[in-house]
C-alpha positions as CSV (number, residue, x, y, z in Angstrom):
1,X,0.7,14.7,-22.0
2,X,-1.8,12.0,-22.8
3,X,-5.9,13.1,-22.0
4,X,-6.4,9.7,-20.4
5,X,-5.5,11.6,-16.8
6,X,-6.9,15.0,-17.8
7,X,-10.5,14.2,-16.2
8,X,-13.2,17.6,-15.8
9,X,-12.5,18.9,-12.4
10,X,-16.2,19.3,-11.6
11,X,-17.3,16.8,-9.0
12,X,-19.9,14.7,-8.1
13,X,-20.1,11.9,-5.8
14,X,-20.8,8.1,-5.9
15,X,-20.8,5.4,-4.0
16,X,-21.1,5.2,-0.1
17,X,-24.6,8.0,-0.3
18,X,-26.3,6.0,2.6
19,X,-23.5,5.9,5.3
20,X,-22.8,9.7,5.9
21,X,-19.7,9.6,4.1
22,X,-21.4,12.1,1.0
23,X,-21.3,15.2,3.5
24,X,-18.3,14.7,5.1
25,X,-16.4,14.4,1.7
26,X,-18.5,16.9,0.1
27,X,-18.2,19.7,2.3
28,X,-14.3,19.2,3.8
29,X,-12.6,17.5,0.9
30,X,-14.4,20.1,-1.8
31,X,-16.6,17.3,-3.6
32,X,-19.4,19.0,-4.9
33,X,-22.9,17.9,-4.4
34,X,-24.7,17.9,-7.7
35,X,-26.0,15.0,-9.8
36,X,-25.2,12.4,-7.0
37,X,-24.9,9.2,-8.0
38,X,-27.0,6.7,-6.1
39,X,-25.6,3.3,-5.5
40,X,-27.7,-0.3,-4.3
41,X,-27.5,-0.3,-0.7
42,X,-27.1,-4.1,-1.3
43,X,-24.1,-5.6,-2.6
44,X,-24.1,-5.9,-6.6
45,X,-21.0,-7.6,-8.0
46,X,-18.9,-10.6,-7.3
47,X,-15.6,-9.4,-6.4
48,X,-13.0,-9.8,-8.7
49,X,-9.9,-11.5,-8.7
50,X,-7.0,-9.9,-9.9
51,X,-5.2,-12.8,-11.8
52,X,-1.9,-14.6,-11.2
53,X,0.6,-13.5,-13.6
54,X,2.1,-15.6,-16.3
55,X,5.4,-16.3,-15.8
56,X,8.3,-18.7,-17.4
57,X,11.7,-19.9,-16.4
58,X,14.9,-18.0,-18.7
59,X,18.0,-19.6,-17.6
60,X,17.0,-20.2,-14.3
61,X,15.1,-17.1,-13.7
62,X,11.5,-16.3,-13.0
63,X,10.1,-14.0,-15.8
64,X,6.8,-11.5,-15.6
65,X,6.0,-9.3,-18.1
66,X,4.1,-5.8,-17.0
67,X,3.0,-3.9,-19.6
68,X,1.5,-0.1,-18.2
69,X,-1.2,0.6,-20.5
70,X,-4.3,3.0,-20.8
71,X,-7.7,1.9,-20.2
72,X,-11.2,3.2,-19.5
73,X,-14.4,1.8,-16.7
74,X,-17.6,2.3,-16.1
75,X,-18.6,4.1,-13.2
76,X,-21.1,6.7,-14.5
77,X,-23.4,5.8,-17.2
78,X,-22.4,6.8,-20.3
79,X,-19.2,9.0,-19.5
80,X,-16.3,6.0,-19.3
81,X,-13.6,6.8,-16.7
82,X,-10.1,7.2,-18.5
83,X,-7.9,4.9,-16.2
84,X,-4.7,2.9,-16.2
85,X,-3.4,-0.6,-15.5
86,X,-0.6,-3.0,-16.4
87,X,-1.7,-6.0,-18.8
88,X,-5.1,-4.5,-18.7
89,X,-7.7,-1.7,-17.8
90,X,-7.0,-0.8,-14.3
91,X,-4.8,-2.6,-11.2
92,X,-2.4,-5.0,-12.3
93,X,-2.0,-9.0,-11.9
94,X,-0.6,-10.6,-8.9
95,X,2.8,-12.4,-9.4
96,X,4.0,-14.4,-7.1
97,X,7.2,-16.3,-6.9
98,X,8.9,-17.8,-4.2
99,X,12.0,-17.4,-1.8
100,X,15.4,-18.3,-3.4
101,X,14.6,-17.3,-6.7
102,X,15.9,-15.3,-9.0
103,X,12.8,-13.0,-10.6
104,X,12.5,-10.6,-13.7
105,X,10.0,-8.3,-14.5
106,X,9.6,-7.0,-18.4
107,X,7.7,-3.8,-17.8
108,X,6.7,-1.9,-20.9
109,X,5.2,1.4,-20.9
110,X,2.9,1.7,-23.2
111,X,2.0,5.2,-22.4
112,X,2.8,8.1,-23.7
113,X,4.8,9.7,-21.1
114,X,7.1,8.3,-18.4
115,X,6.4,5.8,-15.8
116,X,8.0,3.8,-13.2
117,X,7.5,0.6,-11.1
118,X,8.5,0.6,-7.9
119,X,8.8,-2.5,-5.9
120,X,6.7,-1.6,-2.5
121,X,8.1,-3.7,0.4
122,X,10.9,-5.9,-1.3
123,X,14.1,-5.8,-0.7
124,X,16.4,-5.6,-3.6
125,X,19.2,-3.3,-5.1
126,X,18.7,0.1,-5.4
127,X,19.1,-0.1,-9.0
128,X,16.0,-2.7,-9.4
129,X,14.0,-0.5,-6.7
130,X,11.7,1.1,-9.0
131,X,11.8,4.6,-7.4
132,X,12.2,8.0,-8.8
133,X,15.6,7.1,-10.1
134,X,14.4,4.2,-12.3
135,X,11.9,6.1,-14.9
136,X,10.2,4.2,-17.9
137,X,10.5,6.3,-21.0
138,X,6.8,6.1,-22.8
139,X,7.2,3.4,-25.2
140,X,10.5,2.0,-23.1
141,X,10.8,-1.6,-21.5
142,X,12.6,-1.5,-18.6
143,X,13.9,-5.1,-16.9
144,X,14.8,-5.4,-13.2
145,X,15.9,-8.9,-11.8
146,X,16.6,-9.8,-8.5
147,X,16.9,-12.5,-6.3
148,X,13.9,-13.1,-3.4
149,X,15.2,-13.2,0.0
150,X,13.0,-12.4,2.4
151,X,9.9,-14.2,4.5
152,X,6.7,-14.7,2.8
153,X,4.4,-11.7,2.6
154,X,1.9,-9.8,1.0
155,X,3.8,-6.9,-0.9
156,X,2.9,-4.7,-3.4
157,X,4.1,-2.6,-6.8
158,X,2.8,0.8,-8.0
159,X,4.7,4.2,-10.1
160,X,7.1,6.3,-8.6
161,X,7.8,9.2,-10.8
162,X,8.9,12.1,-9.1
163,X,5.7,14.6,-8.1
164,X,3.6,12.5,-10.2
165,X,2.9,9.2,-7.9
166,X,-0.4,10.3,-6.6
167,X,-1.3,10.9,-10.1
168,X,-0.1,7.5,-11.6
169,X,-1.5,5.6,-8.5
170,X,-5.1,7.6,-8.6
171,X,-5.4,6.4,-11.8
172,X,-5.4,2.2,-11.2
173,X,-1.8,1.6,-11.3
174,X,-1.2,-0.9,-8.9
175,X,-0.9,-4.6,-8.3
176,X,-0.4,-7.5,-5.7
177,X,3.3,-8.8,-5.4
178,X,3.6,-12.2,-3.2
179,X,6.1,-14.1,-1.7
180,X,6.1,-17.5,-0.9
181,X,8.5,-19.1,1.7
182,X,8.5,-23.0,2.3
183,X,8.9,-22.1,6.0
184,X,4.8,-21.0,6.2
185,X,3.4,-23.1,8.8
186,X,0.7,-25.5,7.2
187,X,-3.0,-24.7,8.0
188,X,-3.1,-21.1,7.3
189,X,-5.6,-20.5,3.9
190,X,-3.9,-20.6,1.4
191,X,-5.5,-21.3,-2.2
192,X,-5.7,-18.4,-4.2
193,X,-8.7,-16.5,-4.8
194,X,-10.9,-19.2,-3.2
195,X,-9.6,-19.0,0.8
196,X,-6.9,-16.9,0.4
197,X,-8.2,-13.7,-0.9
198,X,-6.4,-10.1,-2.8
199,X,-8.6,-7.1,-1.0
200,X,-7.3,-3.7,-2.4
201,X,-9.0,-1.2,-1.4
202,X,-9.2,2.5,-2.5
203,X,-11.4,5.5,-2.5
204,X,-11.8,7.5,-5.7
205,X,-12.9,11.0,-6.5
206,X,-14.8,10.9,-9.4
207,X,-16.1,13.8,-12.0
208,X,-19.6,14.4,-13.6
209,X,-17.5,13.5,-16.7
210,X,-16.3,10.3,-15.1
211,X,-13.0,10.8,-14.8
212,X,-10.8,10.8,-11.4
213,X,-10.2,14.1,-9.9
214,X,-7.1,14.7,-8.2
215,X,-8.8,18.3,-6.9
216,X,-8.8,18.3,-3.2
217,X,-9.5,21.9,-2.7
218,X,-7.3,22.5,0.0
219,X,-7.7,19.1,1.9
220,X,-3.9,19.0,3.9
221,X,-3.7,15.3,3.1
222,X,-4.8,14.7,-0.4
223,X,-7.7,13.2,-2.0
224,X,-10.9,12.0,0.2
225,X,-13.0,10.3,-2.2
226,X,-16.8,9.1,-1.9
227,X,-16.2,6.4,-4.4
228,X,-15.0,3.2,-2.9
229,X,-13.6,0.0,-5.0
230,X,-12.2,-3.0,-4.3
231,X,-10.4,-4.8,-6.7
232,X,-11.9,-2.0,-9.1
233,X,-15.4,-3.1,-8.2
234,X,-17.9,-1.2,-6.3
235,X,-20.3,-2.6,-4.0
236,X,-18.5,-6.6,-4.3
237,X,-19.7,-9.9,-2.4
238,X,-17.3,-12.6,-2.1
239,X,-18.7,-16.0,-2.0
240,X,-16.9,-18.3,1.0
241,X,-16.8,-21.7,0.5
242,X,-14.8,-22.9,3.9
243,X,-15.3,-22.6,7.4
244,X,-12.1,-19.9,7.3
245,X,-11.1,-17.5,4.9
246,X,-7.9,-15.4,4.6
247,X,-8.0,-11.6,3.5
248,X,-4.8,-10.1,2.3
249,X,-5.7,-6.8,2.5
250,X,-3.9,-4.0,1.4
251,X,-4.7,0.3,1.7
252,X,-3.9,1.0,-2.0
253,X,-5.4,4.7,-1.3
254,X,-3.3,7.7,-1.8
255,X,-4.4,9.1,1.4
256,X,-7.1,7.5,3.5
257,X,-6.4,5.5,6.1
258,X,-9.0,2.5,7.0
259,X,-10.0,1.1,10.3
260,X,-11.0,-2.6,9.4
261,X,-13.7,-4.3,11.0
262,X,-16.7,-6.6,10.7
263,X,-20.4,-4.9,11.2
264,X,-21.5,-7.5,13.9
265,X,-17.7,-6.6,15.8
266,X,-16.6,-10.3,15.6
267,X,-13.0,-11.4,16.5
268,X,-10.5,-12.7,13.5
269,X,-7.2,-13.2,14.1
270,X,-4.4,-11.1,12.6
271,X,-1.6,-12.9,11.2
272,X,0.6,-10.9,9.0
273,X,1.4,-7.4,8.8
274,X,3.9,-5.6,6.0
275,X,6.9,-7.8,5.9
276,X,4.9,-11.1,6.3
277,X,3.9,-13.4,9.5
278,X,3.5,-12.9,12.9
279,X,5.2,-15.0,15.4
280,X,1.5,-16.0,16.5
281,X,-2.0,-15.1,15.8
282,X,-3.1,-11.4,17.4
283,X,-6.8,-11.6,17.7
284,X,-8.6,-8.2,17.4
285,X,-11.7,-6.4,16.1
286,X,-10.4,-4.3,14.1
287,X,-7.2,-2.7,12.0
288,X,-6.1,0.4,11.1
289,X,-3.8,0.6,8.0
290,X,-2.5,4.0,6.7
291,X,-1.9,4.0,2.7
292,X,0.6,1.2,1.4
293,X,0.1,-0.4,5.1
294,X,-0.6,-4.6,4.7
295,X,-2.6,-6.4,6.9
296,X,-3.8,-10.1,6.6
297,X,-6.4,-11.2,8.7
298,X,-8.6,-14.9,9.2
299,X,-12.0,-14.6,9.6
300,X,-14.2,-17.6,10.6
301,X,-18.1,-18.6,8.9
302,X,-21.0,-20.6,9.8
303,X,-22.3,-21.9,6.9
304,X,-25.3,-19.9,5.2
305,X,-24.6,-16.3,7.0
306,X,-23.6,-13.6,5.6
307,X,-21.6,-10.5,7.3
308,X,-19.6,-7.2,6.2
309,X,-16.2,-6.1,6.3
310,X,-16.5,-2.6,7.0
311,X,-14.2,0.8,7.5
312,X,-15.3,2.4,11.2
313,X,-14.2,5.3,12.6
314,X,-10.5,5.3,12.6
315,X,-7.9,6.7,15.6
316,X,-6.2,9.2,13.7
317,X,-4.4,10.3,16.8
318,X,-4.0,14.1,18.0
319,X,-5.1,15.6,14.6
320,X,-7.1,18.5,14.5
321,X,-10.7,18.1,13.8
322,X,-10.5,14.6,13.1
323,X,-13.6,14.4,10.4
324,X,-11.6,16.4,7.9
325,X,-8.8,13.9,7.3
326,X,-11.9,11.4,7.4
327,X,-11.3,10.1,10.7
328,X,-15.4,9.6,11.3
329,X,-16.2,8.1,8.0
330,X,-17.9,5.0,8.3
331,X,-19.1,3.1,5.1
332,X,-19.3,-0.9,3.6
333,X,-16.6,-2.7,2.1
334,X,-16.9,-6.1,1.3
335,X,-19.6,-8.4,1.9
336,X,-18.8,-12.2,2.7
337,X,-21.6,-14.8,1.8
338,X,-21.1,-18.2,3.3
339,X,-22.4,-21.2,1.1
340,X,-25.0,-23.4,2.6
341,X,-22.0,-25.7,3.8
342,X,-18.2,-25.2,3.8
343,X,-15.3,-27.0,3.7
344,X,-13.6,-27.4,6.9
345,X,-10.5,-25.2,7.9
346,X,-8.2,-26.4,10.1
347,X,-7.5,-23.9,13.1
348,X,-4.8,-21.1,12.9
349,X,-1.9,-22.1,13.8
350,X,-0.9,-20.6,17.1
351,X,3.0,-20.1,16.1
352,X,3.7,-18.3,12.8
353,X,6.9,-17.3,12.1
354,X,10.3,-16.3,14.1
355,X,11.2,-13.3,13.8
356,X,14.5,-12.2,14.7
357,X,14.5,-9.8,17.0
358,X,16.7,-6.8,16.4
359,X,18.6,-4.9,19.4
360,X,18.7,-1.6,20.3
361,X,22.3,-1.9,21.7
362,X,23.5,-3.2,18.5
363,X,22.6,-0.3,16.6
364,X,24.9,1.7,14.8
365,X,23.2,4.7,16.1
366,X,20.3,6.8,16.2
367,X,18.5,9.1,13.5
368,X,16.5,11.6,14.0
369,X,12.9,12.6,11.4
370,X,10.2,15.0,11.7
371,X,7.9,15.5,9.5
372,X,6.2,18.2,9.3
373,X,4.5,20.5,6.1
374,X,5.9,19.1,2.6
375,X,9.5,18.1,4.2
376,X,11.6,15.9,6.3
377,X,13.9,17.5,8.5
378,X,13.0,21.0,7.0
379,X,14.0,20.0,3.8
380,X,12.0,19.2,0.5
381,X,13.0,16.4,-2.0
382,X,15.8,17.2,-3.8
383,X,16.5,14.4,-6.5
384,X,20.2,15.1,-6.6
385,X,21.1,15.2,-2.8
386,X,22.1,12.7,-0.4
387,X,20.5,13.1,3.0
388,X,21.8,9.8,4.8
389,X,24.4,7.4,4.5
390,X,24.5,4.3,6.1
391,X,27.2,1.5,5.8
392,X,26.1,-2.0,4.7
393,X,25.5,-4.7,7.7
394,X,24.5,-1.9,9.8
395,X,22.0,-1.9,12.2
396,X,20.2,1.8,13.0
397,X,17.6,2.9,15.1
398,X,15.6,5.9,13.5
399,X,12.9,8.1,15.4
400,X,10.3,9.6,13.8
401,X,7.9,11.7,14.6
402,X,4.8,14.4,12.9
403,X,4.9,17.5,14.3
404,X,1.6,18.6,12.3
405,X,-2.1,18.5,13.9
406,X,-2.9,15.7,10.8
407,X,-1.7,12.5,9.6
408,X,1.1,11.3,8.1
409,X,3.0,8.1,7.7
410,X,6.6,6.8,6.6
411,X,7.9,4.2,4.4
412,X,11.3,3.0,4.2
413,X,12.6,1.1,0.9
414,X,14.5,-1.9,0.5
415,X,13.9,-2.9,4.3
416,X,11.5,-4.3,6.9
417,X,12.1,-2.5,10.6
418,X,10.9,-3.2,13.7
419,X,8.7,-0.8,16.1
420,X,10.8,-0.7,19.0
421,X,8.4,1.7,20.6
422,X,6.1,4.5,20.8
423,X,6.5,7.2,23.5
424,X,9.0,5.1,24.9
425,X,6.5,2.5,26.1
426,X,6.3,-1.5,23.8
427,X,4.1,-1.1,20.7
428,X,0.7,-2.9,20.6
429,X,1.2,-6.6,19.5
430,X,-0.3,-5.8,15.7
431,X,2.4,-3.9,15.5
432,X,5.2,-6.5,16.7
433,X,5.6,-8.2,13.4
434,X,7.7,-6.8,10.3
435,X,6.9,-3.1,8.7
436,X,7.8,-0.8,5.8
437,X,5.5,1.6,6.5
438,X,4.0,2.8,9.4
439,X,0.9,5.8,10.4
440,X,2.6,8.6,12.5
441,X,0.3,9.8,15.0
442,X,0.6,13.5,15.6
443,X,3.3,14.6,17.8
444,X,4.1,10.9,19.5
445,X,7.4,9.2,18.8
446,X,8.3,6.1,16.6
447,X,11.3,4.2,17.1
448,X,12.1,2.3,14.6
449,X,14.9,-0.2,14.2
450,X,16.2,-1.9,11.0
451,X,19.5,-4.1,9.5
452,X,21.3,-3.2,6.3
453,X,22.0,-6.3,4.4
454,X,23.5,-7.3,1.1
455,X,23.1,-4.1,-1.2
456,X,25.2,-1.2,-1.9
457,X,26.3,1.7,-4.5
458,X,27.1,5.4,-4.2
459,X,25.4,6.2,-7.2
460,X,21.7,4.9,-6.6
461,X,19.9,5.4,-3.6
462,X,16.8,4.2,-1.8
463,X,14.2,6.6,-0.8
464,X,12.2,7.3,2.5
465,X,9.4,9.4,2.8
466,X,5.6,9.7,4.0
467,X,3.0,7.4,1.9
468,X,0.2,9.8,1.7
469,X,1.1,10.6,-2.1
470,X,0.0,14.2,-2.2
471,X,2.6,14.9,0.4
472,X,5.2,12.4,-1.3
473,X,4.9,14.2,-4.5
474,X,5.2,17.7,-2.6
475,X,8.0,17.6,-1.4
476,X,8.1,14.8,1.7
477,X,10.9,12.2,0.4
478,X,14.6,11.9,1.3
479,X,17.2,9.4,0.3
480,X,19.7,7.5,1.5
481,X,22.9,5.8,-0.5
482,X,24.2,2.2,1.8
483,X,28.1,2.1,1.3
484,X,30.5,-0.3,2.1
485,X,32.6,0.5,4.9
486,X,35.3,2.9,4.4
487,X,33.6,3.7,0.3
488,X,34.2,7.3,0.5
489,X,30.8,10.0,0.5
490,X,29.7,11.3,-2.8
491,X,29.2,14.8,-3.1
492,X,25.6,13.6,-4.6
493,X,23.4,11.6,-7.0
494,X,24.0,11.5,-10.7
495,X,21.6,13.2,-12.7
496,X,19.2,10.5,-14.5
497,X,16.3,11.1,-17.3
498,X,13.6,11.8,-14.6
């Protein structure tokens, strides 16, 4: 095993000292409290931009190469923090490409054990997916290609090594993924990095050493860090430039989940959640997104002022003792500085997207999950088991619910459901758009409804399981194989080099 994960386990904290968050972390997540590291209470670096990947046309086909790689930052003087990224230190680039084309991705691991890269939120063939199945030898390349069909959207790609995602992901392995769609309405921000703006967001444990601890010391959900960065920056100011500005942002935490707001409460309007647009604008005040959850929101400026997006206290829902899964943290994320004057932005549009609504009474049928402890359904992962099989143009409704007193969430690959409803009653409108992943609140039930297109095989499956990474690596996965109708059951999964 390589030593750039093998951090001291002896903690100290960083980053959000002034807002409470140091003694809620320290005391319930197991952080110690010596040598604290004290941070600005003003923002002190731009934020930066993850870049747009290279790409060029083979034969028709959109090419990006990935290459995981080690890499170190600074976050404690003198003690670099070992890390990982793809083509670079830590996070990833952001490709984009657009619907109707045909994509491949080079990705070479470049370290020195086994990787994967799994692509969050896209639907695809199982064999492209990226999941457990799909492992990167250390020193491999590995090259998926697919073709893009689906609306446009904020997606994402990370590892997915079997009990070793939380790791992979702790460590900075992550990156943008967006697709374009010539439907889009016009008016919406949409230049890169100047109105239309990557916000990845994560909270990091960090060692007197400087390395990332994955010690939670009992916490039931996984790591509750103290260190916050954005785009791998801590403490960032974005300068705005125009009268609107669009955040893409994006809970690339392995188990905190956000609740989204601006310090002086003001209104923006909500426009896409996982899968991509809204049918219209939903205005709100804040947004609560689990880990992996999307959310891309317009916020307005008056030239010259200055305001913060920040994480409030967050509705985890009937969990017990809600301040140990970090449900009263409250702390700075990033500040937005309007110039002295702006470029005008032409109003939302008030129609987005259509959305086809699915129906219940088409549905196949109805599947039953509870998650609860390290399983689904009682059972733990097992790599070589098939727990569902569904037949290919399908439509299924699937109900899901935590039966623990603390959060979890659920992620479905290769599609983008619906929430038909929770506790039988319509889900609020940020939740009437298109998801892959969704939180669970304790002991209510999700339905859930989703189509089966285009993709089949008996010998690959797709995966389903609960996002918060130290449960997903427990034990809290399943799989599922889509089949033709009539292709016969297999008695399993063929063993692969995992």
């Amino acid at each position: 095993m390589s030593d750039f994960h093998r951090p001291s386990r002896r903690a100290v904290l960083g980053g959000l000292t002034s807002l409470g968050l140091l003694a809620l972390t320290g005391s319930l997540a197991g952080c110690g409290r010596q040598n604290e590291v004290q941070l600005p209470a003003a923002p002190t670096a731009a934020l930066p931009i993850p870049p747009l990947a290279d790409s060029r046309v083979e034969d028709g086909v959109r090419v990006f190469d990935l290459a995981a790689r080690p890499g170190t930052m600074d976050l404690l003087p003198g003690f670099p923090t070992p890390t990982a990224g793809f083509n670079g230190p830590f996070l990833g680039p952001t490709l984009r490409a657009s619907r109707g084309e045909r994509v491949r991705v080079r990705v070479a691991n470049e370290l020195d054990e086994a990787t994967s890269v799994h692509w969050h939120g896209m639907h695809l063939p199982p064999e492209m997916d990226g999941g457990p199945h799909q492992p990167v030898a250390a020193g491999d390349t590995w090259e998926p290609e697919w073709l893009i069909d689906q609306p446009a959207a904020t997606l994402w790609y990370h590892p997915h090594p079997h009990g070793e995602t939380q790791r992979h992901v702790n460590l900075g392995l992550a990156g943008l993924f967006v697709v374009d769609d010539q439907d889009t309405p016009a008016g919406l921000p949409g230049e890169y990095g100047v109105d239309d703006v990557p916000v990845i967001v994560q909270d990091k444990m960090v060692g007197e050493e400087g390395g990332f601890l994955l010690d939670t010391s009992g916490n039931e959900i996984g790591i509750l860090g103290s260190t916050l960065l954005v785009n791998g920056a801590r403490n960032p100011f974005f300068e705005v430039s125009s009268q609107r500005v669009r955040l893409r942002l994006l809970n690339a935490s392995t188990a905190r989940t956000y609740n989204f707001g601006f310090a002086d409460s003001r209104e923006f309007a909500l426009i896409a959640s996982d899968g991509g647009l809204l049918a219209s604008p939903v205005p709100l005040a804040s947004i609560r997104l689990s880990p992996a959850e999307r959310a891309e929101i317009v916020v307005e400026m008056a030239p010259g002022e200055t305001i913060m997006l920040r994480s409030g206290r967050v509705e985890l829902g009937a969990v017990a003792v809600p301040a140990a899964f970090g449900g009263e943290d409250e702390f700075d994320v990033l500040e937005l500085r309007a110039a002295g004057e702006l470029a005008p932005s032409p109003p939302v549009p008030g129609t987005l997207a259509r959305i086809e609504r699915l129906r219940v009474e088409d549905a196949a049928g109805l599947r039953d999950f509870r998650l609860a402890d390290r399983k689904i359904n009682s059972k733990e992962m097992d790599m070589g088991r098939i727990d569902e099989v569904v037949r290919v143009g399908s439509t299924e409704v699937w109900e899901v619910r935590n039966t623990n007193p603390y959060p979890h969430n659920f992620h479905v690959h290769d599609v983008q459901f619906q929430v038909v409803s929770i506790d039988g009653q319509d889900p609020p409108p940020e939740l009437g758009g298109l998801k892959d992943t969704i939180y669970l609140e304790p002991r209510r039930v999700y339905r859930i409804i989703m189509r089966f297109e285009d993709y089949t095989s008996a010998k690959v499956p797709y995966m389903y399981h609960c996002h918060l990474l130290l449960h997903e690596d427990e034990g809290m996965m399943g799989q599922f194989v889509v089949l033709e109708d009539g292709e016969p059951v297999p008695a399993g999964i063929p063993a692969t080099d995992h």
